[in-house]
N, CA, C and O atoms as a MOPAC input file, in Angstrom:
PM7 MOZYME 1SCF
protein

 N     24.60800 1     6.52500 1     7.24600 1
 C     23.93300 1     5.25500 1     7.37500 1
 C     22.42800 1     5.48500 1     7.34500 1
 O     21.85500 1     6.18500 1     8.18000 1
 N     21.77600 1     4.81600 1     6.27100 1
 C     20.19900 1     4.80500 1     6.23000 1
 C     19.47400 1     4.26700 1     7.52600 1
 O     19.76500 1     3.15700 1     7.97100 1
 N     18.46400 1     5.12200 1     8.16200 1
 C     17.58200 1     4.53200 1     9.06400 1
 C     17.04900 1     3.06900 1     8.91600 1
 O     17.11800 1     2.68000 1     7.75000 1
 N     16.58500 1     2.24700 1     9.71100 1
 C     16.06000 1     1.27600 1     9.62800 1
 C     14.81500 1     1.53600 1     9.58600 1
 O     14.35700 1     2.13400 1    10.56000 1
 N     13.98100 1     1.21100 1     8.57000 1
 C     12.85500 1     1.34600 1     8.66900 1
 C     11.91800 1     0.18600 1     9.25200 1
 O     12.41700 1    -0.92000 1     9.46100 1
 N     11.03700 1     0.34100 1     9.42400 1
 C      9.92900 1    -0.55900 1    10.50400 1
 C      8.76700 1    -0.57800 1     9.82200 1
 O      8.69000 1     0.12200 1     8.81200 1
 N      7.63000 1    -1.38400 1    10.23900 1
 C      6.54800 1    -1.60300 1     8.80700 1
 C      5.50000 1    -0.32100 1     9.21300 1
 O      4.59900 1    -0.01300 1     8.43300 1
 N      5.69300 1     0.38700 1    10.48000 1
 C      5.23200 1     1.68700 1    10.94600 1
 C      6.02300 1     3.04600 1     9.99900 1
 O      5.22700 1     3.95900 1     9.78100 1
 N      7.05100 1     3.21400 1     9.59000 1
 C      7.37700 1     3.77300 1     8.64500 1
 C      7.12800 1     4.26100 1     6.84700 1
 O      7.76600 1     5.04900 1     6.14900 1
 N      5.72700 1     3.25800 1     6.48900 1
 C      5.43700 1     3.24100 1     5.47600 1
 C      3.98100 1     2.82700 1     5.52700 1
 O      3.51500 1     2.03600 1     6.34700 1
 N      3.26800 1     3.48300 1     4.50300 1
 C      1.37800 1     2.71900 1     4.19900 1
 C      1.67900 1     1.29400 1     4.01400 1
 O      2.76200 1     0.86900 1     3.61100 1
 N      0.80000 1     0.67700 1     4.28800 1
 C      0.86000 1    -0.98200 1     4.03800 1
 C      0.40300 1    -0.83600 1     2.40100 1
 O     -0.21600 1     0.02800 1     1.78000 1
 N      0.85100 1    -1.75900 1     2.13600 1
 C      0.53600 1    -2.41100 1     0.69000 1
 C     -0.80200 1    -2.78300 1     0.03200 1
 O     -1.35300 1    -3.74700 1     0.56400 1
 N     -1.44500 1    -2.22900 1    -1.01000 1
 C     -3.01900 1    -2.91000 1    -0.81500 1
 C     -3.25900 1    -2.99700 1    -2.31200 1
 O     -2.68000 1    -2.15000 1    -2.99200 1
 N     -3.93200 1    -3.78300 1    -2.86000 1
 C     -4.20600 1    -3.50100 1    -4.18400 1
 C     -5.30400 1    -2.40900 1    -4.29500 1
 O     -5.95400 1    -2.05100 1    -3.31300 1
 N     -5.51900 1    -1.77700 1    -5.83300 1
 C     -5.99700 1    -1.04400 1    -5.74000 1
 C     -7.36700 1    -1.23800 1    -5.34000 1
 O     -7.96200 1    -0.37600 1    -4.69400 1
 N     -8.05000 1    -2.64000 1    -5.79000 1
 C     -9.40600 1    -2.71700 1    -5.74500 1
 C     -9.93000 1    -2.96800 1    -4.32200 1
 O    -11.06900 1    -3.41900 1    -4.20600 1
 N     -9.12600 1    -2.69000 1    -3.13800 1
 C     -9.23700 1    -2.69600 1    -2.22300 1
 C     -8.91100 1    -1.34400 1    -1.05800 1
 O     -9.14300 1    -1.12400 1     0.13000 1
 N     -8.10900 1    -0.50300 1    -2.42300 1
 C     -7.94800 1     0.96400 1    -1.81400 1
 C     -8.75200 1     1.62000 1    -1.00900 1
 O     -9.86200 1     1.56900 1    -1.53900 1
 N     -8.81700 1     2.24300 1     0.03600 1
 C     -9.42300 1     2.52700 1     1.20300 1
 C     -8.57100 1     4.50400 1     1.14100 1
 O     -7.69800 1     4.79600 1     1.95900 1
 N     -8.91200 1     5.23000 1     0.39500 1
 C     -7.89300 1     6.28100 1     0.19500 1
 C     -8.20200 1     7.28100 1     1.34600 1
 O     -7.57200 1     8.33800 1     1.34200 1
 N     -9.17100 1     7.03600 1     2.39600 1
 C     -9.29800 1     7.97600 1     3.10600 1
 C     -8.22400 1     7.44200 1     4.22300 1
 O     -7.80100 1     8.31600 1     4.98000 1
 N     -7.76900 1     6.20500 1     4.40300 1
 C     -6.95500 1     5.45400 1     4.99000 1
 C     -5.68400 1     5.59500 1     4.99900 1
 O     -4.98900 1     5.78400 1     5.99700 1
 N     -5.24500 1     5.49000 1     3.62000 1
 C     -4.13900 1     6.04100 1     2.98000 1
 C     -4.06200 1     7.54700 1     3.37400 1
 O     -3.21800 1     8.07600 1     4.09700 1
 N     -5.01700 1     8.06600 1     2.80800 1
 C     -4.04300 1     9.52400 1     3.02500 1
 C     -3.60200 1     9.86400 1     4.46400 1
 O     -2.56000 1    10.46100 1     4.73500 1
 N     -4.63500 1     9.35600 1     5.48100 1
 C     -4.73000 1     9.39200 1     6.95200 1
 C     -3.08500 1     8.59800 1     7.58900 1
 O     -2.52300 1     8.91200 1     8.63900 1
 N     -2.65100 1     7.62400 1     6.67100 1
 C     -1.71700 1     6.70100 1     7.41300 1
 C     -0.42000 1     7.68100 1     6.86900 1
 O      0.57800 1     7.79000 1     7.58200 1
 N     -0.53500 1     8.55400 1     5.23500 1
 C      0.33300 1     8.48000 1     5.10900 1
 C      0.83900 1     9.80600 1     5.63700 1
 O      2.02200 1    10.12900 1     5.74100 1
 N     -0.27600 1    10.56200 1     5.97100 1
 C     -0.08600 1    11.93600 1     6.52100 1
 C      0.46700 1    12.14500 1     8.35400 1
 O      1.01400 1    13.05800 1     8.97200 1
 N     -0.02200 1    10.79400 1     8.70600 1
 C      0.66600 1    10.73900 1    10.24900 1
 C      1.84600 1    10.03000 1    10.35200 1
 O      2.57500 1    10.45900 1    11.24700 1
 N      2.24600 1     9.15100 1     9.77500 1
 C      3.09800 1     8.66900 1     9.17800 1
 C      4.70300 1     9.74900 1     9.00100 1
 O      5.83900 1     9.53500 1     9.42400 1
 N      4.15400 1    10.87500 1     8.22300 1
 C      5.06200 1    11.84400 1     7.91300 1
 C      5.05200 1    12.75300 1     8.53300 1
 O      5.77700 1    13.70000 1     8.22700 1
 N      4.06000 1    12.80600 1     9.85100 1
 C      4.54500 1    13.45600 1    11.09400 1
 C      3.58300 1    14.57600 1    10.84200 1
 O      3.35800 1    15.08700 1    11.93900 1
 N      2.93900 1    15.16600 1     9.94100 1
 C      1.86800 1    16.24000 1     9.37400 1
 C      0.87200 1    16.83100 1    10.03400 1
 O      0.42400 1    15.78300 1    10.49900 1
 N      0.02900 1    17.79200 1    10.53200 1
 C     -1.07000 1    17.79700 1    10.65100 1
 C     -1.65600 1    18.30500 1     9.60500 1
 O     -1.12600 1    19.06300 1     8.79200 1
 N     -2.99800 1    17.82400 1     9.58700 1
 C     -4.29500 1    18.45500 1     8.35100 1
 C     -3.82400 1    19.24100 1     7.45400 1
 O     -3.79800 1    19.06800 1     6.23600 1
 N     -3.22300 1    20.63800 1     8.43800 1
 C     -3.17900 1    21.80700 1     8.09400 1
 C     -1.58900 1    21.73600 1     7.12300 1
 O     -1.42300 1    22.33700 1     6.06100 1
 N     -1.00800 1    21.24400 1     7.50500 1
 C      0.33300 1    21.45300 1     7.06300 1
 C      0.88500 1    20.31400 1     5.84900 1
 O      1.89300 1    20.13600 1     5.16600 1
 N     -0.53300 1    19.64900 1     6.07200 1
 C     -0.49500 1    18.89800 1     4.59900 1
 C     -1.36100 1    20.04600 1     3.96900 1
 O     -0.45700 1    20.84300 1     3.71700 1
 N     -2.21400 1    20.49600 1     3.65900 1
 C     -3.10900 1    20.91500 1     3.14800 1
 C     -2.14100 1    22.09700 1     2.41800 1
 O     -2.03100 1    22.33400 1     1.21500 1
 N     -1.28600 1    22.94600 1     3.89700 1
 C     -0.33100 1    23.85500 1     2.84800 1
 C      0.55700 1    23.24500 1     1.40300 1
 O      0.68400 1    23.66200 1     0.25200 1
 N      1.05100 1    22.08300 1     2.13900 1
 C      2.30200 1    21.42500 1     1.01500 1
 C      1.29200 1    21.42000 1    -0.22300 1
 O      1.77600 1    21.89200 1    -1.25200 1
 N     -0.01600 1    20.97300 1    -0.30200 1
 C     -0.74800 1    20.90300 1    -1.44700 1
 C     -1.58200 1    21.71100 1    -1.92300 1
 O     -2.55100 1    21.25600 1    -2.53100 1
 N     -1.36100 1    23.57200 1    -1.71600 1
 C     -2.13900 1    24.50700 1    -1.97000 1
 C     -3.91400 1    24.19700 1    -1.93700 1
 O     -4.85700 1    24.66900 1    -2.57200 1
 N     -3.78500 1    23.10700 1    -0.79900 1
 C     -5.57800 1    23.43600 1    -0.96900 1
 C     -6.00200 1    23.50700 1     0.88900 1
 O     -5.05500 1    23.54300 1     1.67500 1
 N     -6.92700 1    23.51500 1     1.24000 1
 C     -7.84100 1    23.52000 1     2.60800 1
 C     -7.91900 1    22.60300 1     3.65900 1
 O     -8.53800 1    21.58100 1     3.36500 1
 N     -7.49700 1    22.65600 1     4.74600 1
 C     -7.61100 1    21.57800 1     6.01200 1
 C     -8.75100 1    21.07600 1     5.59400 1
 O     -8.69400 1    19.98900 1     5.01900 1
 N     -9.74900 1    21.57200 1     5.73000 1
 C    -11.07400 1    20.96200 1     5.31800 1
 C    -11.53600 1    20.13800 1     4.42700 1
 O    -12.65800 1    19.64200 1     4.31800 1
 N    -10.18200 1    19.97300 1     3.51800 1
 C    -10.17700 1    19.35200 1     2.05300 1
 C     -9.67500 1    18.25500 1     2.56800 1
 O    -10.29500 1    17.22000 1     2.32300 1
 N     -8.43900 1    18.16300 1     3.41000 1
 C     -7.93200 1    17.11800 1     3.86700 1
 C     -9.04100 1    16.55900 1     4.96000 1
 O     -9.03100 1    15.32800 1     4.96600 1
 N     -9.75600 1    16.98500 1     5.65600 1
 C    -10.62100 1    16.37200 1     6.30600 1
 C    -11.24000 1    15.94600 1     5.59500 1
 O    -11.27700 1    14.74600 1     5.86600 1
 N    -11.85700 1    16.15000 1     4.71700 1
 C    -13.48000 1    15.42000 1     3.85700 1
 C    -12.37800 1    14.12600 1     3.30400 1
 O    -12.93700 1    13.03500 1     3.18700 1
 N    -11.03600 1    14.15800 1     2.99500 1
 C    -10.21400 1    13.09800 1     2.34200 1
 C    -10.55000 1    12.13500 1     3.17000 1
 O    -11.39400 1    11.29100 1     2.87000 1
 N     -9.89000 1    12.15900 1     4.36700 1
 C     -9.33500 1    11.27200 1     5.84700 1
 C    -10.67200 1    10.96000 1     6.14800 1
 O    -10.77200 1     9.93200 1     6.81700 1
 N    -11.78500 1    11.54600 1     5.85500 1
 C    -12.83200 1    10.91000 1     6.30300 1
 C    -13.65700 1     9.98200 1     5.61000 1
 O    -14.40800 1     9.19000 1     6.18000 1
 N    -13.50400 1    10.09100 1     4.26000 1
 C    -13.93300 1     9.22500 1     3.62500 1
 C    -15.43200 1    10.05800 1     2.36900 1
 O    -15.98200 1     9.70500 1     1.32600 1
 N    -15.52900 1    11.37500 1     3.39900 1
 C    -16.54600 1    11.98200 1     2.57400 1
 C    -16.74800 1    12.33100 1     1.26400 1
 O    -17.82600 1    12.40200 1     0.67300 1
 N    -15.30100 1    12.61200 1     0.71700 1
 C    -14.74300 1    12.91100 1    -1.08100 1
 C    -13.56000 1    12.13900 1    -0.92900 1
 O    -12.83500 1    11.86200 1     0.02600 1
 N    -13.57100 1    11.82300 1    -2.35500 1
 C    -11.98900 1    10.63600 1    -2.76000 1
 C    -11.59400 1    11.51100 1    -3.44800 1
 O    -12.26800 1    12.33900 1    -4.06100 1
 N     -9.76400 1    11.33300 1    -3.37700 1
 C     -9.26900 1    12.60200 1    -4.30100 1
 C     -9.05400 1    11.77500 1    -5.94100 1
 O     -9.16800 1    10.54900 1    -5.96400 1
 N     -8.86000 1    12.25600 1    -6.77000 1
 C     -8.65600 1    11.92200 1    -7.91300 1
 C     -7.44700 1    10.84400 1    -7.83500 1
 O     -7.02000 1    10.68500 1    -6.69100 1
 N     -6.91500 1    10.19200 1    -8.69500 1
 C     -5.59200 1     9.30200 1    -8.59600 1
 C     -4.52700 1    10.41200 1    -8.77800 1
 O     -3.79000 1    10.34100 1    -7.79500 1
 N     -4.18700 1    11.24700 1    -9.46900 1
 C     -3.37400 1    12.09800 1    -9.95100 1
 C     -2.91600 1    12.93900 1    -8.32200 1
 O     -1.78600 1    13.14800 1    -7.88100 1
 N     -4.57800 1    13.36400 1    -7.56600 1
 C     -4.02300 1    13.77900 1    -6.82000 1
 C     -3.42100 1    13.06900 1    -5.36000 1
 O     -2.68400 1    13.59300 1    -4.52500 1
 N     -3.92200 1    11.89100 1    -5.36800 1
 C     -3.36000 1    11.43200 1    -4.48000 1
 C     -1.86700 1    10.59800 1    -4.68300 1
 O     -1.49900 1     9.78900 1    -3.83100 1
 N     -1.30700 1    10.79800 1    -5.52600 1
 C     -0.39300 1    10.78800 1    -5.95100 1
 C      1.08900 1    12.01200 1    -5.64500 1
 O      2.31800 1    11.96700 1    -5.70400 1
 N     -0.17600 1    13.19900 1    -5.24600 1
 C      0.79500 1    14.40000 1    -4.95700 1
 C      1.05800 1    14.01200 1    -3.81500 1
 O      2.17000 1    13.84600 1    -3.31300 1
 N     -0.74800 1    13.73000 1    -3.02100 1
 C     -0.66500 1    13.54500 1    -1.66800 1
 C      0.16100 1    12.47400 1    -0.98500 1
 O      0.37500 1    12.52700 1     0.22600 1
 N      0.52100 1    11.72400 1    -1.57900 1
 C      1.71600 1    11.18100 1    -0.75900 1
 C      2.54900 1    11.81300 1    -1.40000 1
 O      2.84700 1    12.73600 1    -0.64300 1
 N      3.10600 1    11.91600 1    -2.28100 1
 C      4.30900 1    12.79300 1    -2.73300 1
 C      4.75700 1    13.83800 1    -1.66400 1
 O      5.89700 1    13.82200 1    -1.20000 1
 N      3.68400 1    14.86700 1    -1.24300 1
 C      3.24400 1    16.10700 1    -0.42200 1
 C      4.05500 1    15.10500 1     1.13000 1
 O      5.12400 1    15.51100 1     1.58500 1
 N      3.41300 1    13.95700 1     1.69300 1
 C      4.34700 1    13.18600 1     2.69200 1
 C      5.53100 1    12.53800 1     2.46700 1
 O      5.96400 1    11.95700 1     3.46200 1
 N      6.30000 1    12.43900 1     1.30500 1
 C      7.41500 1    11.68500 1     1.54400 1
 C      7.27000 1    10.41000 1     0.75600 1
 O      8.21400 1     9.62800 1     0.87400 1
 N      6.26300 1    10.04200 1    -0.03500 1
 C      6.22000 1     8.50600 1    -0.57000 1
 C      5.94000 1     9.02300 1    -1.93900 1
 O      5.69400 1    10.11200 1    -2.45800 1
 N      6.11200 1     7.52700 1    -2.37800 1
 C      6.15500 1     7.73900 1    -4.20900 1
 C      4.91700 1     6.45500 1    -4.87200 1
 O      5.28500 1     5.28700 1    -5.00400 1
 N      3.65100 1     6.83700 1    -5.18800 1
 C      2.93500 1     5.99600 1    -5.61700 1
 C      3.38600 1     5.39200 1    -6.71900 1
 O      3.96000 1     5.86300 1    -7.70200 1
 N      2.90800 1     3.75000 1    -6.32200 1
 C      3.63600 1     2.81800 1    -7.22900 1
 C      2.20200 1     2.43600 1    -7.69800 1
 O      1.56700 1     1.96400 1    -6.75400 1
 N      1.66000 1     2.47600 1    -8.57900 1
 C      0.58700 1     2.32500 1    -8.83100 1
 C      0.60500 1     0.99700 1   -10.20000 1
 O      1.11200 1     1.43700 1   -11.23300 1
 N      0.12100 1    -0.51300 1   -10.29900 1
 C      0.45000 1    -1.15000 1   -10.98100 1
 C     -0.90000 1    -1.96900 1   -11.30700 1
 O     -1.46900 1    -2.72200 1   -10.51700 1
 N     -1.21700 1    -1.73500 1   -12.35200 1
 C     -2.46500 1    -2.10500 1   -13.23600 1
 C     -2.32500 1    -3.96500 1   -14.00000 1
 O     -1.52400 1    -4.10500 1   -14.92400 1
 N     -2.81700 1    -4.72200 1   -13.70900 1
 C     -2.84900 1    -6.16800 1   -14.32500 1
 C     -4.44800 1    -6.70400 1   -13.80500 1
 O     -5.21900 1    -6.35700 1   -12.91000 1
 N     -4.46700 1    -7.83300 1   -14.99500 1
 C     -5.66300 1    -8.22000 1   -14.82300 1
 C     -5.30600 1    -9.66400 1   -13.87700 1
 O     -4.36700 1   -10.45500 1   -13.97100 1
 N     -6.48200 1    -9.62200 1   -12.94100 1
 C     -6.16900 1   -10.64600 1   -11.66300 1
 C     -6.08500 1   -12.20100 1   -12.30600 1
 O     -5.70300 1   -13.20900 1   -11.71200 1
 N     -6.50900 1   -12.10500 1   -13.55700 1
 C     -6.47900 1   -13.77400 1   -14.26600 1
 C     -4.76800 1   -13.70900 1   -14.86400 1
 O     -4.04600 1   -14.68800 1   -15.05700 1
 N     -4.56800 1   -12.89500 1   -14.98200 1
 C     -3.11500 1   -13.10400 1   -15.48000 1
 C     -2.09100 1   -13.60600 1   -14.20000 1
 O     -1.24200 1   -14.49000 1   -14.31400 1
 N     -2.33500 1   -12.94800 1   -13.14900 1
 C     -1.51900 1   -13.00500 1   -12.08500 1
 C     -1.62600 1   -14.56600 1   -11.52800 1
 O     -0.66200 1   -15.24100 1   -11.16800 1
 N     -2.98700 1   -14.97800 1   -11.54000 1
 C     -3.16400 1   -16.30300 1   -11.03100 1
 C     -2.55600 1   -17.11900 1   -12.20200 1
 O     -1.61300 1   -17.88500 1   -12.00500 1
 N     -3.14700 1   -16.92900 1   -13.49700 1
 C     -2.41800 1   -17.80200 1   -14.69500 1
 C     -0.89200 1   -18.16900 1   -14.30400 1
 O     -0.29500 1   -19.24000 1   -14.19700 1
 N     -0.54600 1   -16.91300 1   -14.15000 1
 C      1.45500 1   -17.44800 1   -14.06700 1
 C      1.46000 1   -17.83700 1   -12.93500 1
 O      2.10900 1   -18.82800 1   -13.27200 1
 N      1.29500 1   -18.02900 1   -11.53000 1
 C      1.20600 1   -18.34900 1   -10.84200 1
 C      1.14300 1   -19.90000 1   -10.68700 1
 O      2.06300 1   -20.54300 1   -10.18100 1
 N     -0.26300 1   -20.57600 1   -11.26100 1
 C     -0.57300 1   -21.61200 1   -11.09900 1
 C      0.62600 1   -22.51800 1   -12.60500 1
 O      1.03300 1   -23.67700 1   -12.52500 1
 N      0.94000 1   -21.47000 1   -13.89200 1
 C      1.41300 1   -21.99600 1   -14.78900 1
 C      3.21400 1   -22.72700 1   -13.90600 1
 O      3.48900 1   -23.92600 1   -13.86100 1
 N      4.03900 1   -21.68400 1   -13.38800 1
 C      4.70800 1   -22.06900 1   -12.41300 1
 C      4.66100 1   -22.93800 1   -11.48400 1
 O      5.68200 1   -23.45400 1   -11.03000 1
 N      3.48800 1   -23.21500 1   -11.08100 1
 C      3.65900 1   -24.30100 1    -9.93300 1
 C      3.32100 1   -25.57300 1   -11.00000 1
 O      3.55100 1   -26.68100 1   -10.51500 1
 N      2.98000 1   -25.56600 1   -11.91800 1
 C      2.45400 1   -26.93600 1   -12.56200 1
 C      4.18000 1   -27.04300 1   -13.11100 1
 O      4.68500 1   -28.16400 1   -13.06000 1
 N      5.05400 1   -25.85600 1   -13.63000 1
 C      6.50300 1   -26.22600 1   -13.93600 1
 C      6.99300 1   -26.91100 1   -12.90600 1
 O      7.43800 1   -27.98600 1   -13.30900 1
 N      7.14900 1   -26.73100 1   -11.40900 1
 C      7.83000 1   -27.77300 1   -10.97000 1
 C      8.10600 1   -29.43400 1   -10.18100 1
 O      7.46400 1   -30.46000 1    -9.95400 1
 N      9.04900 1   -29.05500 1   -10.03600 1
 C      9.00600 1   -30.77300 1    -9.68700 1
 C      8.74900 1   -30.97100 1    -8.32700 1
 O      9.16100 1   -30.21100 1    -7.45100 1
 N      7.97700 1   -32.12600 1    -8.09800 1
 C      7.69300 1   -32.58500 1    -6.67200 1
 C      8.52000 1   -31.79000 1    -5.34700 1
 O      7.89700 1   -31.58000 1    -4.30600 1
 N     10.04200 1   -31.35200 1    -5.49600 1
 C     10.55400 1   -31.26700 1    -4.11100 1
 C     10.71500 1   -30.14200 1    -3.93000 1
 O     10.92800 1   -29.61600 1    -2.83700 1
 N     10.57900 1   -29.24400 1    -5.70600 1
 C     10.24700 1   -27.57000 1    -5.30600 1
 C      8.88200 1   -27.07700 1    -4.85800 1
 O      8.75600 1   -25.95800 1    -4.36000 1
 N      7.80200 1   -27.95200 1    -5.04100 1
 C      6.45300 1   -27.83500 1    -5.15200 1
 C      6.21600 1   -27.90200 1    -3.39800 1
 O      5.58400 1   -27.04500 1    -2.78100 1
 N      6.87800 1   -29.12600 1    -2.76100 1
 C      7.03900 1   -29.14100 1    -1.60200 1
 C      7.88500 1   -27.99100 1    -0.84600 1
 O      7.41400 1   -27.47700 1     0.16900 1
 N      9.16400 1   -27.58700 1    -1.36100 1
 C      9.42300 1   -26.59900 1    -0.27900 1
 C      9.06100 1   -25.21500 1    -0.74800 1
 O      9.87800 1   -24.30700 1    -0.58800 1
 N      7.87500 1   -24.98500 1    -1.32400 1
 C      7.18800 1   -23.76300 1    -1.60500 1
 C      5.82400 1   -23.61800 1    -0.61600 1
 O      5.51000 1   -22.68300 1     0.12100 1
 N      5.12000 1   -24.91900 1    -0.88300 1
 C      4.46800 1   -24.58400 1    -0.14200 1
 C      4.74300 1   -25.21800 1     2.11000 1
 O      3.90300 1   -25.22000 1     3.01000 1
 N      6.13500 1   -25.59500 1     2.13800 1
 C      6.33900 1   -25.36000 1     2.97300 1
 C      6.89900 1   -23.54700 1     3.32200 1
 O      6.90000 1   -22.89700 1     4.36700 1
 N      7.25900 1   -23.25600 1     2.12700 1
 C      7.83200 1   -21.63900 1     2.87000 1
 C      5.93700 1   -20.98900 1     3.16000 1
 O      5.43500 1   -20.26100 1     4.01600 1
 N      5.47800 1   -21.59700 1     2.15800 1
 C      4.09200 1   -20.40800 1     2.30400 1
 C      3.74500 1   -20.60000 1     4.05000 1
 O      3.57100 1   -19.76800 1     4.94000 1
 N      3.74100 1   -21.77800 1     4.04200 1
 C      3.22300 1   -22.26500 1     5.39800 1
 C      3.72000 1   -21.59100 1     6.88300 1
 O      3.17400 1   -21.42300 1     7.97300 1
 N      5.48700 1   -21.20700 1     6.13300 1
 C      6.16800 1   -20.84800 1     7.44200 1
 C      5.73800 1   -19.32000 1     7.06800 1
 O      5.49600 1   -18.78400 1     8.15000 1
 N      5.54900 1   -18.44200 1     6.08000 1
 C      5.62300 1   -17.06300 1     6.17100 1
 C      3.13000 1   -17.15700 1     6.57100 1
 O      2.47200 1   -16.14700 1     6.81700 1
 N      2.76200 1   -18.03600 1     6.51100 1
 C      1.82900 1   -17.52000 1     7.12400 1
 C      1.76500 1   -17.90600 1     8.73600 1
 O      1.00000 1   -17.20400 1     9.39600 1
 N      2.35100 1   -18.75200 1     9.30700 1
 C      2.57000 1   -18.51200 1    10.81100 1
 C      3.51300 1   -17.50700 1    11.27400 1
 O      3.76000 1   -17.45900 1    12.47900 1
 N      4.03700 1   -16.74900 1    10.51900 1
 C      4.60000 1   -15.95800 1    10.76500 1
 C      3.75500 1   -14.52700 1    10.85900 1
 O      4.03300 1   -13.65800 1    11.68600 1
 N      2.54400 1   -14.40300 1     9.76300 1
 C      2.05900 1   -13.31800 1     9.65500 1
 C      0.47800 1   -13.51700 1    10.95800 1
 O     -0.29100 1   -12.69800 1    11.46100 1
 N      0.63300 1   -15.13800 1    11.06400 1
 C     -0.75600 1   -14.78900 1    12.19000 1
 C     -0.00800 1   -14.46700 1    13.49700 1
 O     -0.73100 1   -13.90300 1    14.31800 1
 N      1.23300 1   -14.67900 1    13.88700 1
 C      2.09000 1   -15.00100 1    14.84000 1
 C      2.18800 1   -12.92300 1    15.87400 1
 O      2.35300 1   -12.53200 1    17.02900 1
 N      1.91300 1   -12.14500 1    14.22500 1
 C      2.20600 1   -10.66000 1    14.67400 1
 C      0.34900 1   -10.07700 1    15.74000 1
 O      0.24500 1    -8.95200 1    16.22800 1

């Protein structure tokens, strides 16, 4: 039987243009139970390397932070679109429907954001 996972079990979700990678590597390296050092082995390079990461002082390349969670247990999902497209279908969809889907959409939005100020 698979563990239940909890939203403490995984990096939160972020787009990229908001990536914070010293954050990431920091969440995903405690996360997987790691210290510095024992990430730094899984990825043939220097505690010190992982410090300048976690601190924000050097960003690792995409490729490598890609290992670096790899190196903890996660699999970068990395997904490239332009933000006018996303809103386009978005808004193109809501102009498709009809009055009583339009209504219980933005009643769900309503209930999943009292839900998210609620935490």
């Amino acid at each position: 039987m698979a563990p239940t996972l909890t939203a403490q079990d995984r990096p939160t979700t972020t787009t990229l243009s908001r990536l914070d990678a010293a954050s990431l590597v920091r969440e995903a390296r405690t996360i997987a139970g790691l210290t510095q050092q024992e990430l730094a082995d899984r990825l043939d390079t220097k505690q010190s390397v992982i410090s300048r990461w976690e601190r924000g002082t050097e960003v690792p390349r995409v490729d490598t932070l890609a290992r670096i969670l790899q190196a903890c247990g996660f699999e970068a999902d990395l997904r490239f679109r332009r933000h006018d497209d996303v809103d386009r279908s978005q808004i193109r969809g809501h102009l498709e429907m009809d009055p009583v889907d339009r209504m219980a959409s933005s009643e769900s939005v309503s209930e999943l954001v009292a839900l998210v100020g609620a935490r």
